[in-house]
C-alpha positions in Angstrom: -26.8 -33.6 38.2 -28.0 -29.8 37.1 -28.7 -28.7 34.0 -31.7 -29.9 31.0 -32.3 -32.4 28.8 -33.6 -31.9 25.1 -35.7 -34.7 23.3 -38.4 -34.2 21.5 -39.4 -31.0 20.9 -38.7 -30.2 24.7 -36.8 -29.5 28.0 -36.8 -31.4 30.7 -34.9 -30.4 34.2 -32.5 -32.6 35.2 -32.3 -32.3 38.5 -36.4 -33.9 38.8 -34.5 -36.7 37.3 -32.3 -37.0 40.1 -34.7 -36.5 43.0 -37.0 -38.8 41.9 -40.0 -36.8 40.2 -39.7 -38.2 37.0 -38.7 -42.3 36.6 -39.5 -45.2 34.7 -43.3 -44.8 33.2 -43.5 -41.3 34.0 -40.7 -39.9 31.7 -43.1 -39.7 28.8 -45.4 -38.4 30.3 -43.5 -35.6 31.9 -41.7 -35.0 28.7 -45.5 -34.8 26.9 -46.5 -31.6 30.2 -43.0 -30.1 29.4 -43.1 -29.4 25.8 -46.7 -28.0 26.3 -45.4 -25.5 28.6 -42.1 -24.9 26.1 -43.6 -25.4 22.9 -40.2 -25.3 21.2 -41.3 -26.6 17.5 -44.3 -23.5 17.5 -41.5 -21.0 18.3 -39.2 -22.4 15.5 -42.8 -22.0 13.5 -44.1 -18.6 14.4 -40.2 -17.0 13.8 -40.9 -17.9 10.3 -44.2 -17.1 9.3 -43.7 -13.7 11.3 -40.5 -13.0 9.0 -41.2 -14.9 5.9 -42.8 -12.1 4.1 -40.0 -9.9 4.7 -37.1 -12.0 3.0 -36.7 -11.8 -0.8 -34.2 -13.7 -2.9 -31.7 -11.0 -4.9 -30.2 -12.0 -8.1 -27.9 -10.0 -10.7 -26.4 -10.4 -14.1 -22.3 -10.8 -13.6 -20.9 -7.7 -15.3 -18.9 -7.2 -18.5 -15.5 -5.6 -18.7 -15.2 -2.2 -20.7 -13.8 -3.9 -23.8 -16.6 -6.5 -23.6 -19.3 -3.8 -24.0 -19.2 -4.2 -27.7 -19.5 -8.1 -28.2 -22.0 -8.0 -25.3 -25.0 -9.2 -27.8 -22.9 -11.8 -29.6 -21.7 -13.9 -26.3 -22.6 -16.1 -24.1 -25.4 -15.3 -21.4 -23.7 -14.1 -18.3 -23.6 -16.1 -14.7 -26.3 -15.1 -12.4 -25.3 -14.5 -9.0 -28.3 -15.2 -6.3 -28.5 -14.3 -2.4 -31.1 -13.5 0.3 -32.1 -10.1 1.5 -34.8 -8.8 3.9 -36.8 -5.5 4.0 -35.5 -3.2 6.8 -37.1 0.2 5.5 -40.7 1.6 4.5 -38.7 3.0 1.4 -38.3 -0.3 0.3 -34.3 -1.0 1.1 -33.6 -4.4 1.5 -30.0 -5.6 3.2 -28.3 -8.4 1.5 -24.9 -9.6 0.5 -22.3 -7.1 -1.1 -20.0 -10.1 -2.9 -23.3 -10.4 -5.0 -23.9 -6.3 -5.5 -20.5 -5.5 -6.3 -20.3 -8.0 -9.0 -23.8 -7.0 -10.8 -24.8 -5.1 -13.8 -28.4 -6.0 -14.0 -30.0 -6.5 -10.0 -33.5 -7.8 -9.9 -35.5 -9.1 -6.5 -38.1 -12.3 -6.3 -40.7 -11.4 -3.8 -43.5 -13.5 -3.1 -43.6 -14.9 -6.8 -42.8 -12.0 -8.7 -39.4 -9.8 -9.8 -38.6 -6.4 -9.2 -36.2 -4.3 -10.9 -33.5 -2.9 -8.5 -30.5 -0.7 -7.6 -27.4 -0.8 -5.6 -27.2 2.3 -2.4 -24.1 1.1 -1.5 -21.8 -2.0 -0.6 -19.2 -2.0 1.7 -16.7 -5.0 1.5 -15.2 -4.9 4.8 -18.3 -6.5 6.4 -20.1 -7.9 2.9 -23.0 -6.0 3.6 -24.9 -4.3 0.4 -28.1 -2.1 0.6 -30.4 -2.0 -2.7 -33.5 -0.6 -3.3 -36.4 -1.6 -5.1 -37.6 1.0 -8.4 -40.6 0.2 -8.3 -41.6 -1.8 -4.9 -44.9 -3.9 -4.0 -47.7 -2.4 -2.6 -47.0 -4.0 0.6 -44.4 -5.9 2.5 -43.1 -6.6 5.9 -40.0 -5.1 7.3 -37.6 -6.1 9.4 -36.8 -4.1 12.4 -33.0 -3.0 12.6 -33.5 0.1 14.4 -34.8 -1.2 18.2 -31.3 -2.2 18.9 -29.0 -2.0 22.2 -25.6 -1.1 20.3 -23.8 -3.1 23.2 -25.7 -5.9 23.5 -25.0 -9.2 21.3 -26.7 -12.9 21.6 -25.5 -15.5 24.0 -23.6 -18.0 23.2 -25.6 -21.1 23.0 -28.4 -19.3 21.9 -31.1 -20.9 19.3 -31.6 -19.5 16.0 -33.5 -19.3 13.3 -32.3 -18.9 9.9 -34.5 -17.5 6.7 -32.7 -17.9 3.5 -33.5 -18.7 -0.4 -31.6 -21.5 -1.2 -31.0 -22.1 -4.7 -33.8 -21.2 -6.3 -36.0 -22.6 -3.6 -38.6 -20.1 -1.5 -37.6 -18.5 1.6 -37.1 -21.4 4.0 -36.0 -22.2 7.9 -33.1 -22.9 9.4 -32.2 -23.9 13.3 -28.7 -23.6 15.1 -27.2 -21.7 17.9 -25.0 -19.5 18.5 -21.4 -20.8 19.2 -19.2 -18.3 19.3 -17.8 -14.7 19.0 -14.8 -13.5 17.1 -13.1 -10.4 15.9 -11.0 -12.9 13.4 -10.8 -16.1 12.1 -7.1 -16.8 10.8 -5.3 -14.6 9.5 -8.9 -12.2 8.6 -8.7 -9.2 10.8 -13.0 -8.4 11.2 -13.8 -4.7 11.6 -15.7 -5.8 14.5 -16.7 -8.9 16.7 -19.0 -11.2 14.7 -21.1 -13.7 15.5 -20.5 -17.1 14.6 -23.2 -20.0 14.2 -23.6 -23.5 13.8 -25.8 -23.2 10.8 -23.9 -24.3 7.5 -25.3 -22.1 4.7 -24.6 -22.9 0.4 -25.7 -21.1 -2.6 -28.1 -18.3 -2.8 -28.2 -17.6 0.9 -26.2 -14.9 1.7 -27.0 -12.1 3.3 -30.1 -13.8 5.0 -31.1 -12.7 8.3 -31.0 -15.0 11.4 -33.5 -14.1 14.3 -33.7 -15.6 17.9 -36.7 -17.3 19.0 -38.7 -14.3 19.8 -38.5 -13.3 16.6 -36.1 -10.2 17.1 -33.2 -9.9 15.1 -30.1 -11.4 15.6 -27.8 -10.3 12.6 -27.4 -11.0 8.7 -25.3 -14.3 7.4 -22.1 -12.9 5.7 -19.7 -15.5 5.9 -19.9 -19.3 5.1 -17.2 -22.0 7.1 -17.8 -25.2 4.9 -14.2 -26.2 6.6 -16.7 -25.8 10.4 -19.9 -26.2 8.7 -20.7 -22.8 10.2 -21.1 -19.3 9.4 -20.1 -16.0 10.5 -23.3 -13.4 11.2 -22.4 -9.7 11.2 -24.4 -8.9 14.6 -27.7 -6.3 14.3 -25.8 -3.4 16.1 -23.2 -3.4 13.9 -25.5 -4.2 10.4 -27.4 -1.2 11.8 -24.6 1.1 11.8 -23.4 0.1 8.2 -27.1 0.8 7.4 -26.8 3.8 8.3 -23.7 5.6 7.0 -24.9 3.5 3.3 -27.9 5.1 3.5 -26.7 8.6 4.2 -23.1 8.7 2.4 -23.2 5.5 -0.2 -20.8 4.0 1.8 -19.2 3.0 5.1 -16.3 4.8 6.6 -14.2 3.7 9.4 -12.4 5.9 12.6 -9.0 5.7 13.5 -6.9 6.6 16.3 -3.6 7.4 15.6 -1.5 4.9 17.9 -0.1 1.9 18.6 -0.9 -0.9 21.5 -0.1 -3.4 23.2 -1.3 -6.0 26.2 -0.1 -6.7 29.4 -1.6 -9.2 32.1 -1.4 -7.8 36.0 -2.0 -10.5 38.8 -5.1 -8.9 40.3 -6.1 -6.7 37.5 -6.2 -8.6 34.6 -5.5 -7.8 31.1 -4.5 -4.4 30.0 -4.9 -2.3 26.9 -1.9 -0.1 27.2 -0.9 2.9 24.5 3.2 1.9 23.4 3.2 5.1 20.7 1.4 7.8 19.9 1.2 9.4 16.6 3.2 12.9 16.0 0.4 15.1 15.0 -2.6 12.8 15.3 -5.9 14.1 17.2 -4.6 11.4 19.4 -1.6 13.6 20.1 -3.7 16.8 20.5 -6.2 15.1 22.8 -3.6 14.5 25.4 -3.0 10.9 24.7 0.8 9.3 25.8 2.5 6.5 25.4 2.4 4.4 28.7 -1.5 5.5 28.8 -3.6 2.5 30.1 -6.9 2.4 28.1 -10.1 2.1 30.6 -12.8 3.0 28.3 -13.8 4.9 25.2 -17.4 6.4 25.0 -19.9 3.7 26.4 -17.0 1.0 25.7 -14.9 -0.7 28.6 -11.5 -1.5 27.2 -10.1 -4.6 28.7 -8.8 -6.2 25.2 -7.7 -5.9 21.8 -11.5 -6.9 20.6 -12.8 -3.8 22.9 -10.8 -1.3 21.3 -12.0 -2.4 17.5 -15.3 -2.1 18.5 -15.3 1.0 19.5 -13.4 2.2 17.0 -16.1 0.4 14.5 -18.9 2.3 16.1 -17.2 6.0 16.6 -17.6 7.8 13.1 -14.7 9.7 12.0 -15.5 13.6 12.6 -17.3 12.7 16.0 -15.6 13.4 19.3 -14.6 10.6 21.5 -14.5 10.5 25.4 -11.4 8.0 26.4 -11.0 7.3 30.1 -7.0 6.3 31.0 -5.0 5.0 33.8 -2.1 7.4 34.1 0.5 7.2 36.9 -2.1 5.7 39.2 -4.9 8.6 38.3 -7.5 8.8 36.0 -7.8 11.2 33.2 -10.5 11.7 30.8 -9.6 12.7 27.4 -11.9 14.5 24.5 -10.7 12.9 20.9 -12.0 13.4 17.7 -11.9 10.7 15.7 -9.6 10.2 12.4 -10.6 8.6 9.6 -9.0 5.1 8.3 -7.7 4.1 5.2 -10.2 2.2 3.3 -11.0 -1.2 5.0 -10.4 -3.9 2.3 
């Protein structure tokens, strides 16, 4: 019998179960030295107050139509849309969601008791991801590190979490799940890139709060509820960094293409392979070298061994940039310089 048990607040091996070290009387005991040496409920405890300064509840005024503009003083008040964010830059940008941006006139952030005028730098829809900035921001406040990031690397599944979000209109509060799967779609929803997807069920006013792993690093941003799975999809940190960054710098996010078509075959031995079925006439694909019959190995620092690898590194190579792409050709490899298109506008 391998493996752990969890009660209490604590792990305990299985296998000293099974040989004998822990029986009968001793299991308290045991269970009372293991949780002093993983002191799971402090971790849960110190993620928090590390990060709680750094979250802010986001709120906006629902906008009016053109023709409204003029009756605007005689209506009704307008519904307030609310949503977690979290610092990630000294200048005072704070990530949240975009579905509550996008639908905004008026955008105002709570922060430690007090609200703060604020304006959008950019949504992109595609991934639900908005970055405002605060007009006039507090003298101080924590910020959330996005930047310290390996752009390959993503959590485990099975991995804890801890969740920060505002619900309702309730202060920044915790959260605990895991980490219970990753997927490029769900449905019929294509996703730009793999997400993250987590046990913890989140409801009003928490979108857009960031989830970090129990040593306090960041895991990703909530962007997605599942009420159907009471779960949530989490746009991962290398990919919320990269949507930070082209928001920042061009207001927006755009998106490289390719310029063919694929499709995947399964070799006895090999495994499954990405392999190019058409080429675009007059594509950079084209002028790169790229044929149809091509087996995809890798493009820039991405191995290409399914459908899911490709998007990704699609996702992460910005239109205008060149692209290395290793391919299997009649039994010999080639490398290939691309540049990179850009795609119609991800909806």
């Amino acid at each position: 019998m391998a493996g752990a048990l969890f009660l209490h607040g604590c792990f305990l091996c299985a296998t000293e179960i099974e040989q004998g070290k822990v029986a009968g009387s001793d299991m308290e005991s045991s269970f009372i030295r293991t949780c002093d040496k993983f002191p799971f409920t402090e971790c849960v405890t110190n993620v928090f107050e590390c990060n709680k300064n750094s979250v802010v509840r986001v709120a906006g005024v629902v906008g009016v139509q053109e023709e409204d503009k003029q009756e605007e003083e005689s209506v009704q008040p307008r519904p307030v849309l609310s949503g977690t964010g979290f610092f990630v830059s000294d200048r005072a940008h704070i990530v949240t969601a975009a579905s509550i941006v996008s639908s905004a006139r008026v955008l105002w952030v709570e922060y430690r008791g007090l609200s703060y005028a604020a304006e959008p730098v950019g949504c992109d829809v595609a991934t639900n991801v908005a970055v405002i900035r605060l007009l006039q921001p507090p003298e101080s406040f924590e910020v959330v590190d996005i930047h310290d990031t390996d752009e390959h690397a993503l959590a485990h599944i099975g991995e804890f979490a801890v969740f920060i979000g505002c619900r309702l209109d309730l202060d920044p509060a915790p959260a605990m799940g895991n980490i219970v799967g990753k997927n490029i779609s769900y449905g019929e929803h294509a996703f730009v890139t793999t997400y993250l997807r987590s046990d913890i069920e989140f409801c009003g006013g928490e979108s857009g709060a960031p989830l970090f792993n129990l040593q306090g690093n960041l895991i990703g941003c909530m962007v997605a509820a599942l009420p159907e799975l009471h779960s949530s999809f989490i746009l991962p940190k290398r990919a919320l960094k990269r949507v930070y960054d082209d928001i920042v710098k061009l207001g927006k996010v755009t998106y490289g293409a390719m310029g063919i078509d694929i499709h995947a075959e399964y070799k006895l031995g090999i495994g499954q392979q990405i392999i190019v079925s058409r080429v675009v006439h007059d594509s950079y694909a084209e002028k790169s070298g790229l044929m149809a019959g091509d087996v995809l190995i890798s493009m820039n620092d991405f191995s290409i061994k399914h459908r899911e690898d490709l998007h990704n590194a699609l996702f992460f190579a910005r239109p205008g940039s060149d692209m290395c792409i290793v391919v299997l050709r009649d039994g010999e490899q080639y490398e290939l310089v691309m540049k990179v298109d850009q795609s119609v506008a991800k909806k």
